[in-house]
C-alpha positions as CSV (number, residue, x, y, z in Angstrom):
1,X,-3.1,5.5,14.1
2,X,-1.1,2.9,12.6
3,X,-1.9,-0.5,12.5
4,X,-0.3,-3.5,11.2
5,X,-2.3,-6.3,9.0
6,X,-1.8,-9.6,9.2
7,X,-2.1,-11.5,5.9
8,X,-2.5,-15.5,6.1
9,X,-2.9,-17.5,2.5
10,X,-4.1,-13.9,1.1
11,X,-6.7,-13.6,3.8
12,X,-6.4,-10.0,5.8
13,X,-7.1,-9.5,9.1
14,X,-7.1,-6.5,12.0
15,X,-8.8,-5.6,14.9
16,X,-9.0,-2.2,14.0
17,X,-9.9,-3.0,9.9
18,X,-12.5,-5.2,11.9
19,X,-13.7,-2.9,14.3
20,X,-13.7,0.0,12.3
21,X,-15.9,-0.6,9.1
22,X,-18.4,0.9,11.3
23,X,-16.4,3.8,13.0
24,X,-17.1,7.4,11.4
25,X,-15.5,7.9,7.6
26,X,-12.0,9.5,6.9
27,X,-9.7,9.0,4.6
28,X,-6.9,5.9,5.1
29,X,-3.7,4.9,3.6
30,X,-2.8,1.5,3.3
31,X,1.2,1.3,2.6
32,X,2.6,-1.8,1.0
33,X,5.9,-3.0,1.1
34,X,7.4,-5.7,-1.5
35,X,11.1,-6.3,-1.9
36,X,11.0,-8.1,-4.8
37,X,13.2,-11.1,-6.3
38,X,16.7,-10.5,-8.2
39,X,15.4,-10.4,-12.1
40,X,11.8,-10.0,-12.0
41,X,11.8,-6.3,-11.7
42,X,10.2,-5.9,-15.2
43,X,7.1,-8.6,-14.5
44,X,6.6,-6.9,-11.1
45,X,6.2,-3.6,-13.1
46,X,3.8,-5.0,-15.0
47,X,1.8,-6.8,-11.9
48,X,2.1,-3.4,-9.9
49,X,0.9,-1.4,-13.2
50,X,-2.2,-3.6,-13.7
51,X,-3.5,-3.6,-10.1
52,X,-3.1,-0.1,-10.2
53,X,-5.8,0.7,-12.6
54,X,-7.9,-2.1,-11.0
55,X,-8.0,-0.6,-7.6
56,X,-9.1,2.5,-9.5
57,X,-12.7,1.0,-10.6
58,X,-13.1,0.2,-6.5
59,X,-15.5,2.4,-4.8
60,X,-13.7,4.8,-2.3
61,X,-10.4,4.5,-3.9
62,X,-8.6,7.8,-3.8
63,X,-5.4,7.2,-5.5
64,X,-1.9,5.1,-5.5
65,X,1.6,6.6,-4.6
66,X,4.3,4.3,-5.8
67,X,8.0,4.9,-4.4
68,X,10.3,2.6,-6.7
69,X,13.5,1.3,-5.8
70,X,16.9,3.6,-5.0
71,X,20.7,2.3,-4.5
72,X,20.1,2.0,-0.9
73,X,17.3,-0.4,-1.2
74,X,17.4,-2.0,-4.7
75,X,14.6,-4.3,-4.6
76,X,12.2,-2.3,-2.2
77,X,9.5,-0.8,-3.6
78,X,6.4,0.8,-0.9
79,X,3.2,1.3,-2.2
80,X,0.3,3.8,-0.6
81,X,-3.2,2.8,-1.3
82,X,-5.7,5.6,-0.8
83,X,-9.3,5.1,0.5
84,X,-11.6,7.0,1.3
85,X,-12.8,5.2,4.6
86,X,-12.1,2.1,6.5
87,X,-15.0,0.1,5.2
88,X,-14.0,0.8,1.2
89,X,-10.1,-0.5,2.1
90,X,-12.1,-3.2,4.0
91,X,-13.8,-4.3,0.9
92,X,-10.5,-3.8,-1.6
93,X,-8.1,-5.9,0.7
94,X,-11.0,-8.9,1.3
95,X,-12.3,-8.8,-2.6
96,X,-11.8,-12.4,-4.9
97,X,-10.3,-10.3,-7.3
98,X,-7.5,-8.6,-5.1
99,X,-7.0,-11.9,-3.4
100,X,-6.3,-13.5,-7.3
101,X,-3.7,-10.3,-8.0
102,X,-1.6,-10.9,-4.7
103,X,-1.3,-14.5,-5.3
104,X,0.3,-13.7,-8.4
105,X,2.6,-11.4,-6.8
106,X,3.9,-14.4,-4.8
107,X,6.3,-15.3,-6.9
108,X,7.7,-12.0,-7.4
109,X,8.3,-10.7,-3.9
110,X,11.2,-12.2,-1.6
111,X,9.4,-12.2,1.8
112,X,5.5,-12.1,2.7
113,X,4.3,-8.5,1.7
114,X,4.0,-6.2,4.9
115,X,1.1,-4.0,4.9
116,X,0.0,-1.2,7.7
117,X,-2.7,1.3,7.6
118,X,-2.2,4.7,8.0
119,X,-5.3,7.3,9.1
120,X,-6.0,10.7,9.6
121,X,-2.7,13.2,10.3
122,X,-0.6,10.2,10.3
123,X,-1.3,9.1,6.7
124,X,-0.9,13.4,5.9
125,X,2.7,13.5,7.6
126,X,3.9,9.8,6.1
127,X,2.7,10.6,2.6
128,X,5.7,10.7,-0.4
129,X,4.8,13.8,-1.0
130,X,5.6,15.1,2.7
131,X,8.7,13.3,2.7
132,X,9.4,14.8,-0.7
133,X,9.3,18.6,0.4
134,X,11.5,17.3,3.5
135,X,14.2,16.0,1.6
136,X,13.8,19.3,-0.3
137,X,13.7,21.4,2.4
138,X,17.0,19.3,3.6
139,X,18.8,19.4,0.4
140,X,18.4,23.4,-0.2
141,X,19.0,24.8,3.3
142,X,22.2,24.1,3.5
């Protein structure tokens, strides 16, 4: 399942987030996408570094992927959040304190952050460390 998340003045919302903080518990990947501004690479290193460790002390929280910038995309950078249900994500996107760290981000990304939710065998086959072994796989049969 994939679903997209709408974010209005830092305020999250989804039918499925929604619906779901009462479904049954599985793991789910929320993946971030920031391209950020020409010459703040360094402060949004910094930013991405610090929210990092704070989503750690959130209950649920299973880990961060980070996939930083290449020559084809110089300024994109995606981001997978993992939690360990629904609910927990739920309560990390909605928190004062998350809400405070992506206003700051503001002023470092280009465009409005997009931000989809990624569950079950879905989140497994779109991790970075699937698409890893694939460009692996790629590069070395050939």
């Amino acid at each position: 399942m994939i679903e997209t998340i709408q974010k209005n003045d830092n305020i999250f919302t989804s039918s499925v987030i929604n619906g779901a903080i009462n479904a049954q518990n599985q793991e789910v990947t929320a993946v971030i996408f920031h391209c950020i501004r020409s010459g703040y690479e360094s402060r949004y290193e910094t930013w991405l570094k610090k929210i990092s460790m704070v989503a750690g002390y959130f209950p649920g929280h299973s880990g961060v992927t980070i996939l930083r910038p290449n020559s084809d995309s110089p300024s994109e950078y995606t981001i997978f959040l993992r939690f360990d249900s629904y609910k927990n994500l739920y309560q990390w996107l909605v928190s004062p304190l998350i809400k405070e760290w992506l206003y700051l981000a503001k002023a470092l990304i280009e465009t409005s952050e997009d931000v989809q939710i990624l569950n079950g065998l879905k989140a497994l086959v779109s991790s970075p460390e699937k698409q890893e072994l694939t460009t692996w796989l790629t590069d070395t049969s050939g």
